[in-house]
C-alpha positions as CSV (number, residue, x, y, z in Angstrom):
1,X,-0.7,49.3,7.0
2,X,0.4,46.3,5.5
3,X,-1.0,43.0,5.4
4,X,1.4,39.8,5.4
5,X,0.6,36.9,3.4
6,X,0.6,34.6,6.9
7,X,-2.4,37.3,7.9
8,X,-4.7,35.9,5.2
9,X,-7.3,33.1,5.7
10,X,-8.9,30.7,2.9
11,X,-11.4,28.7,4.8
12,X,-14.2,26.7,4.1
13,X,-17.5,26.1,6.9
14,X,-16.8,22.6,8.4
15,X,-18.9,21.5,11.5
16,X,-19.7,24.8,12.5
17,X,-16.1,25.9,12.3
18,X,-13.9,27.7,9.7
19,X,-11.2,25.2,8.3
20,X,-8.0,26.1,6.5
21,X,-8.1,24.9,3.0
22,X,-5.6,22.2,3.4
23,X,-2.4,25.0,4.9
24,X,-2.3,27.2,2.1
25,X,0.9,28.8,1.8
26,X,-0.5,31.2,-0.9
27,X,-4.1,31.9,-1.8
28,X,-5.6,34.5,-4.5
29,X,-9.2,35.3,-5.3
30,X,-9.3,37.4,-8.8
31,X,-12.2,39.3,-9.3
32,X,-13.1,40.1,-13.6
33,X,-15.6,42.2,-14.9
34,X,-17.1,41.7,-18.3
35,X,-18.1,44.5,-20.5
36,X,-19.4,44.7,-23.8
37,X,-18.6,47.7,-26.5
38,X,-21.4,50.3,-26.7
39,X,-20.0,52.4,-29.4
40,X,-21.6,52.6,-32.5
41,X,-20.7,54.2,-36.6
42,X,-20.8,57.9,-36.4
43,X,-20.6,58.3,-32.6
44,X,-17.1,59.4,-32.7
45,X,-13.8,58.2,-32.7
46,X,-13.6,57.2,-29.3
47,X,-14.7,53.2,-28.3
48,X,-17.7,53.2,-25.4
49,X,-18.1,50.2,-23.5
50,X,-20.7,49.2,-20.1
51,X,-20.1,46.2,-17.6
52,X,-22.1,43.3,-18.1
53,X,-21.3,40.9,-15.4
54,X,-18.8,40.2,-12.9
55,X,-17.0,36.9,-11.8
56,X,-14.3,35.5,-9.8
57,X,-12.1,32.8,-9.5
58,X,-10.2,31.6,-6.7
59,X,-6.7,30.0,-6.2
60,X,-4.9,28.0,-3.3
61,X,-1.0,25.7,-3.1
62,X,0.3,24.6,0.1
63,X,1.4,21.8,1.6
64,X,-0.6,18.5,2.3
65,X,-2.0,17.8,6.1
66,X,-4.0,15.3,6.8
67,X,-4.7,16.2,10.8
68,X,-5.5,19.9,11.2
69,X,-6.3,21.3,7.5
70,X,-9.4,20.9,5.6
71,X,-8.9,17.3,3.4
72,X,-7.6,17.1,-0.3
73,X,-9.5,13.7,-0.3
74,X,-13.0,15.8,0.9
75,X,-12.4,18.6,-1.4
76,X,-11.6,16.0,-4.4
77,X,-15.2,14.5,-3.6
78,X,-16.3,17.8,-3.6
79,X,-15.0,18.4,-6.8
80,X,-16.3,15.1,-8.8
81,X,-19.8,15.9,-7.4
82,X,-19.5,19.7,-8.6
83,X,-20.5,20.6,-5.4
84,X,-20.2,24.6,-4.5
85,X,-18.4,25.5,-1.4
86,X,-18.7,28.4,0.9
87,X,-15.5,29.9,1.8
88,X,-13.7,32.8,3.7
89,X,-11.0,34.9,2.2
90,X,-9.9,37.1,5.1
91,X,-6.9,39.8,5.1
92,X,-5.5,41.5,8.5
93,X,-2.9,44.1,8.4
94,X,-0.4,45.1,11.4
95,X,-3.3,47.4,12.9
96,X,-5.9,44.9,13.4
97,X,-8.3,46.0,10.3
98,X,-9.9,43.6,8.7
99,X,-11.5,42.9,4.6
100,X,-13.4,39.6,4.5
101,X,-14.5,38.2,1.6
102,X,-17.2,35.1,1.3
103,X,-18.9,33.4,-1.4
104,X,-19.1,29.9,-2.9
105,X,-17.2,28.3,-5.3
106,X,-16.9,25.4,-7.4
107,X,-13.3,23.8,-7.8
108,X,-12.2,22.9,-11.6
109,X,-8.9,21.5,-10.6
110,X,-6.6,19.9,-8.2
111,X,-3.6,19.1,-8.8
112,X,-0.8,17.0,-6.4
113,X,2.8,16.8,-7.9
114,X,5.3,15.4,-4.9
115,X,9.2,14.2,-6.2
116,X,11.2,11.6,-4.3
117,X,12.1,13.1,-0.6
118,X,9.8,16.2,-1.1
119,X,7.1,17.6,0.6
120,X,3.4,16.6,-0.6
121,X,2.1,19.7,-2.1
122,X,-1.3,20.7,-3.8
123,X,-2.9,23.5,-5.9
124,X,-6.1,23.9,-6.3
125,X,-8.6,26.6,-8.4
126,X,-12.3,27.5,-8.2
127,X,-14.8,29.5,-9.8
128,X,-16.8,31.3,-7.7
129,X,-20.3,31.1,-8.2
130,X,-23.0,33.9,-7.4
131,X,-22.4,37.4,-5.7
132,X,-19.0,37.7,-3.8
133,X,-20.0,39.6,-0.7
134,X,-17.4,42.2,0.4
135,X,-16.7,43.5,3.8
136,X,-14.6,46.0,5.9
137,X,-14.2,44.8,9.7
């Protein structure tokens, strides 16, 4: 089944409570794996390579709230003290099944444009940090 953008969660642990990440109106998380060529002279014509390590990165943009939504001010103090958040990424489809994906992650940029009768928007990335931890609910 298909799973609608307004079905997906970034949140971040706040007080005991999962807090959207100041109303994301789109959110990614990119998962990369690195691998390193294994081939050597005289083993064919062929390239080999293994995976050496995996990473992600994470992505948000949405508008600005300053009553319901986690901060942009919080999450900029976050950011200057390179301090790594947990967070939630959590997809739902029409028929109620669930993949949730958690880890922490440390934000390299936010960024607030606005123009003259606009709304206040934001985006903001992350590098996750440590394992990303993968389930099917």
């Amino acid at each position: 089944m298909t799973v609608r953008g307004k079905d997906v969660m970034f949140t971040i642990p706040d007080a005991g409570t999962d807090k959207p990440v100041a109303c994301a109106r789109s959110a990614s998380l990119t998962t990369t794996a690195d691998i390193g060529e294994t081939s050597t002279l005289g083993t064919g014509i062929w390239k080999t390579f293994k995976g050496l390590k995996l990473s992600f990165t994470l992505s948000a943009a949405g508008l600005v709230s300053f009553d319901i939504n986690y901060s942009l001010a919080v999450l900029r103090q976050k950011q200057i003290t390179l301090q790594p958040l947990q967070f939630t990424f959590l997809g739902t489809d029409d028929g109620g099944n669930s993949e949730k994906y958690t880890g922490s992650f440390i934000i390299t940029s936010i960024s607030t444009p606005t123009t003259y009768n606009a709304n206040f928007e934001y985006s903001l990335d992350g590098q996750g940090t440590g394992a990303l931890t993968i389930e099917i609910i």
